[in-house]
C-alpha positions in Angstrom: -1.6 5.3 21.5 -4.4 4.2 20.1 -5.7 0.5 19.6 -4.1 -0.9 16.7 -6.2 -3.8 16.0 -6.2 -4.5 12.0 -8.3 -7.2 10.5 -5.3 -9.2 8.4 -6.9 -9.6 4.2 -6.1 -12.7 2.8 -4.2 -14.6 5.4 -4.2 -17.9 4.9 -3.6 -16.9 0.8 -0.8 -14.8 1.7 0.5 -17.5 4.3 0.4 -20.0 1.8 1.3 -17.9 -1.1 4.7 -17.2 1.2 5.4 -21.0 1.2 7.6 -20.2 4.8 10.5 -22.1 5.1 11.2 -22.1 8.8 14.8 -21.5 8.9 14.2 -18.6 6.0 14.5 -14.7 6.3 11.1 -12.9 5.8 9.9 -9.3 5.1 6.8 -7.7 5.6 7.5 -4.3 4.1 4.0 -3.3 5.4 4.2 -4.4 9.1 1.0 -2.6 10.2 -0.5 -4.2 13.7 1.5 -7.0 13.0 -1.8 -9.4 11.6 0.1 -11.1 8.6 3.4 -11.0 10.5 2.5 -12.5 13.6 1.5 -15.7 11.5 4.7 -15.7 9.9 7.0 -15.6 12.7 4.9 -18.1 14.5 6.3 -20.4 11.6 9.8 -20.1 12.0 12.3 -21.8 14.1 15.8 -20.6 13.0 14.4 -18.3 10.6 14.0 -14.5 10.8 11.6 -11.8 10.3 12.0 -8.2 9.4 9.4 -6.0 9.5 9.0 -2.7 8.1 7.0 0.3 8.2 6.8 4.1 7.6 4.2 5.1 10.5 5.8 4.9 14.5 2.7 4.4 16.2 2.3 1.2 13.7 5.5 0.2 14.8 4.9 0.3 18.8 1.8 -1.1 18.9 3.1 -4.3 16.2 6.3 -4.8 18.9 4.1 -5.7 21.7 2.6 -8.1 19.4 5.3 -9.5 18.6 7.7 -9.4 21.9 7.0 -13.1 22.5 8.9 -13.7 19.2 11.3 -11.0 19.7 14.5 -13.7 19.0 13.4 -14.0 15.9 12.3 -10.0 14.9 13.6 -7.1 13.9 11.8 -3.8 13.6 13.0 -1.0 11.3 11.0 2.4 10.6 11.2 3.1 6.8 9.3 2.5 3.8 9.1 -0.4 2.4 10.3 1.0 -1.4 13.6 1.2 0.8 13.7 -2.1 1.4 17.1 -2.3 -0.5 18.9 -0.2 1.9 17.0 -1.5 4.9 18.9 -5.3 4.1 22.1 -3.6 3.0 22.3 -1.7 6.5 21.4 -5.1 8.2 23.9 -7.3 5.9 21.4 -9.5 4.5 21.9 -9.8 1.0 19.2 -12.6 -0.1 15.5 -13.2 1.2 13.0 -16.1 1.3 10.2 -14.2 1.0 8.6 -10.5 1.2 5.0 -9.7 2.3 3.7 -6.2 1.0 0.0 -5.5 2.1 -0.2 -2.2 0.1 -3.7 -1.3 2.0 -4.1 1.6 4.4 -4.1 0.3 7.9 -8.2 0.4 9.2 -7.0 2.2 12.7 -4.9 5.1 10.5 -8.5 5.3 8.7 -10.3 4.9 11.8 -8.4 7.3 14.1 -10.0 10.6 13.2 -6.9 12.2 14.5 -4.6 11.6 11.7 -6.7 13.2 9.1 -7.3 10.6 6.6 -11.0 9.7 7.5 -14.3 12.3 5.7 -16.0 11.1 8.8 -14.4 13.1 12.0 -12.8 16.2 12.2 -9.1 16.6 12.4 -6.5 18.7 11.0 -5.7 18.3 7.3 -2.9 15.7 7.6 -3.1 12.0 5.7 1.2 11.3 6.6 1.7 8.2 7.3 5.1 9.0 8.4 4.0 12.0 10.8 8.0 13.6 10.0 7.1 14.0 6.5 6.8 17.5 5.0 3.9 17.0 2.9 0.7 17.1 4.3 -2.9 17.0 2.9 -3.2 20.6 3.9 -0.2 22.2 1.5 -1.9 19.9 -1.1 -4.9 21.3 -0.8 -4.1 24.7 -0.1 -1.0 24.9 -2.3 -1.1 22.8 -5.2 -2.8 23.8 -8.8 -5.8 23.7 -9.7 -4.7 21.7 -12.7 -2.7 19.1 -10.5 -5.4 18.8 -7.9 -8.1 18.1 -11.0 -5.2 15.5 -12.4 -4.7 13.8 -8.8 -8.4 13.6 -8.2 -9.3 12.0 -11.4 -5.8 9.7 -11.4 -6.0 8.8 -8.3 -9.5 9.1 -7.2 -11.0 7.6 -10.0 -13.7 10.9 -9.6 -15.6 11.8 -12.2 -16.4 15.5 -10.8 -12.8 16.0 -10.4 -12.9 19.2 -12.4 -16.0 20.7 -10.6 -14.0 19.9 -7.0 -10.7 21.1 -8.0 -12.4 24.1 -8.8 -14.1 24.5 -5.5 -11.3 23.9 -3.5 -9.3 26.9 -5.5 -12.6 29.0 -5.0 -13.0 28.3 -1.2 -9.2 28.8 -0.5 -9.3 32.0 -1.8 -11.4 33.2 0.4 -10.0 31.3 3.8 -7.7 28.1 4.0 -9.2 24.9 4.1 -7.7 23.7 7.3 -9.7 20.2 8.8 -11.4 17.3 7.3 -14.7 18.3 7.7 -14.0 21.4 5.9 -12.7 20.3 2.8 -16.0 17.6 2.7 -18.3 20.7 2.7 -16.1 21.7 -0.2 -16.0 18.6 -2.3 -20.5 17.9 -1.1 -20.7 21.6 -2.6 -19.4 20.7 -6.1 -21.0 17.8 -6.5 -24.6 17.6 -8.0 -27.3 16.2 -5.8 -27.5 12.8 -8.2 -23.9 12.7 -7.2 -24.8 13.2 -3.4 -27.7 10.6 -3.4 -25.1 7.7 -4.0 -24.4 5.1 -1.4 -20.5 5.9 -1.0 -19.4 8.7 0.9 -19.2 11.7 -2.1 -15.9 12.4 0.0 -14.4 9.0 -0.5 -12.8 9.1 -4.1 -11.3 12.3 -3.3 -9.5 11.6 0.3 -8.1 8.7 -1.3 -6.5 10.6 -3.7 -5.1 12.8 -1.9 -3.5 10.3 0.6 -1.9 9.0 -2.2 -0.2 11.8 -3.6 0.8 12.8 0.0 2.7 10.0 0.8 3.8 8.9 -3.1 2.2 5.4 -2.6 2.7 4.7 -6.3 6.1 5.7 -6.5 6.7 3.8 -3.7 5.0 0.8 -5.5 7.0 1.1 -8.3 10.5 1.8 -6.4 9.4 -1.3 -4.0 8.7 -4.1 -7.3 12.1 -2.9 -9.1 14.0 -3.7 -5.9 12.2 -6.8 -4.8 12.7 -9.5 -6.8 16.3 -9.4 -7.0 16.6 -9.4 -3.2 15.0 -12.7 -3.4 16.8 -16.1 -3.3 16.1 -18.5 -6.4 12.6 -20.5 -4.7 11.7 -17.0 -2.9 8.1 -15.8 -3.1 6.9 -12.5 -3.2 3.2 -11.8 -2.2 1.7 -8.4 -3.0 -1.9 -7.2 -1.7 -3.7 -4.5 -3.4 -6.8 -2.3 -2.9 -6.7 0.0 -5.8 -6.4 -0.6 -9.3 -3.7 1.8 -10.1 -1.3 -0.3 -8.0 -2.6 -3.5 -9.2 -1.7 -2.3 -12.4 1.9 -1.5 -11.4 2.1 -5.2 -9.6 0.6 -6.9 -12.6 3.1 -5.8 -14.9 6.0 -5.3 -12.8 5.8 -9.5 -12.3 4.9 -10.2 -15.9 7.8 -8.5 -17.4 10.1 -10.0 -15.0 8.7 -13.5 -15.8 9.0 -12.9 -19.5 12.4 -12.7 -19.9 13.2 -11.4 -23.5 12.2 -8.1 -24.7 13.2 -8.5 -28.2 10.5 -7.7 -30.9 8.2 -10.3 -31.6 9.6 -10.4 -35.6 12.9 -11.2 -34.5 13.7 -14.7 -35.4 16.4 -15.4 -32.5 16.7 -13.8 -28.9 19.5 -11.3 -29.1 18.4 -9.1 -26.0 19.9 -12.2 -23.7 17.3 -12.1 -20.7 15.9 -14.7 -19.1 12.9 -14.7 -16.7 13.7 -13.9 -13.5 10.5 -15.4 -11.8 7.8 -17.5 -12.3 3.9 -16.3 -11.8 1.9 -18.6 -8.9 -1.3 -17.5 -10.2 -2.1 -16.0 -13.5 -5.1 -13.9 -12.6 -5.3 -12.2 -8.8 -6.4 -13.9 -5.6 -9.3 -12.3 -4.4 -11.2 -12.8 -1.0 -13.9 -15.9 -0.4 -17.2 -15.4 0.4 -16.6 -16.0 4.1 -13.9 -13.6 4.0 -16.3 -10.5 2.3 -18.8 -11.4 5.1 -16.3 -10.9 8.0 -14.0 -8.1 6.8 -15.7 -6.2 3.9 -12.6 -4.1 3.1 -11.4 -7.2 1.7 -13.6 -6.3 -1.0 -11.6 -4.4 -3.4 -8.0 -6.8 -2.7 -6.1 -8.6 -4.8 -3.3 -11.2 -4.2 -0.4 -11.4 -6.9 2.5 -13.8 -6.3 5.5 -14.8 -8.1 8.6 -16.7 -7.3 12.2 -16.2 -8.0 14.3 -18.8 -10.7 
């Protein structure tokens, strides 16, 4: 197993965002290498911490972290949009606080073997959770050309999405595109030179995209901040860390409609929908990293804080 060693974003924001209680139940539905979690737990006395996550070798390596707190722990592999079953299964029905970190772990980037980085060569492969059934490869060797243009420019934010979705289809026609460093020639070869010349990677915008559609990390988003709030217990806080605007997005207005209450039309001259707000936002606009922080960790760059807390 490789070292999972991940720089924790926002730490101290997220610890104090949290507001731990030490005799409250926690969950960190993204438990990576443990950085945020091993904070948490180290607050508690009677209090316990669940920690979720969809990737195994993620799971090992945060259990040695956290064996001298293993009283107080309990490990579960799923995905954290399942969160609801996970605490049904366990018989918890109410937490104090839930911790979603919605980046990609640095060693799943880093570790050229699973297949998300443009930078080694590996097999096509971007799961998270390796028992998955979708892989970057049927994506990229299966899917449309119109979905692979529409996932590319969704998701990856890339402006030559048409020109590389049309690649790929050309290039799999003649062979499969099978490894990482394949499907870069592929993407460098529709790109024009101006394109090539920029300071990011030309492959980075679309391997992002494509690990996002392989393992549905907006559905999950959206699944996850529908079932959150109501397994909080009135005073519980729920902190959410994002790296991409398209989940910030979701976030944003998942915790604004559930801290404004009544849907009726604004001409209406009396509430007759009945609903009240179910939380109450910390901070109006995002927590983003300090100065210090960007100069230690610069994938804090692009992350955003959001917290609310339950009526």
């Amino acid at each position: 197993m490789k070292d999972f060693h991940h720089i924790s974003v926002l730490l101290e924001e997220c610890l104090e965002g949290l507001n731990i209680k030490p005799d409250g139940i926690y969950v960190d539905g993204t438990l990576g290498g443990a950085g945020h979690s091993s904070h948490i737990v180290q607050r508690l006395t009677t209090g316990r911490l669940i920690g979720i996550d969809r990737d195994p070798v993620a799971l090992e390596a945060s259990g040695k972290r956290l064996e001298p707190y293993k009283d107080r722990v309990t490990l579960v592999h799923s995905n954290f949009c399942e969160m609801k079953q996970v605490m049904e299964e366990l018989g918890i029905s109410g937490v104090d606080g839930i911790l979603l970190d919605l980046g990609v772990s640095s060693p799943q980037l880093d570790d050229g073997e699973r297949g998300f980085s443009y930078m080694a060569d590996a097999p096509l492969d971007m799961r998270m959770n390796s028992q998955d059934k979708l892989s970057a490869y049927e994506v990229v060797n299966t899917w449309s050309q119109e979905e692979l243009k529409r996932i590319l420019f969704d998701y990856g934010e890339e402006r030559y999405a048409p020109r590389i979705a049309s690649a790929i289809c050309r290039r799999r026609e003649e062979k499969t595109i099978e490894t990482t460093l394949e499907l870069v020639d592929v993407i460098r070869s529709a790109m024009p030179p101006q394109a090539l010349r920029e300071k990011q990677h030309p492959a980075k915008r679309s391997f992002q995209a494509i690990r996002i559609a392989v393992n549905d990390e907006l559905g999950s988003v959206e699944k996850a901040m529908r079932d959150a709030i109501p397994l909080l217990n009135p005073g519980g806080r729920l902190a959410v860390i994002t790296f991409h605007s398209l989940e910030d997005r979701i976030v944003k207005n998942a915790m604004a409609e559930a801290a404004k209450g009544c849907t009726c039309p604004p001409n209406f001259p009396v509430c007759v929908c009945g609903k009240k707000p179910a939380v109450k936002l910390i901070s109006r606009k995002p927590i983003v990293a300090t100065d210090e922080e960007l100069e230690a960790n610069p994938r804090s760059r692009s992350a955003k804080l959001r917290v609310c807390e339950k009526l």
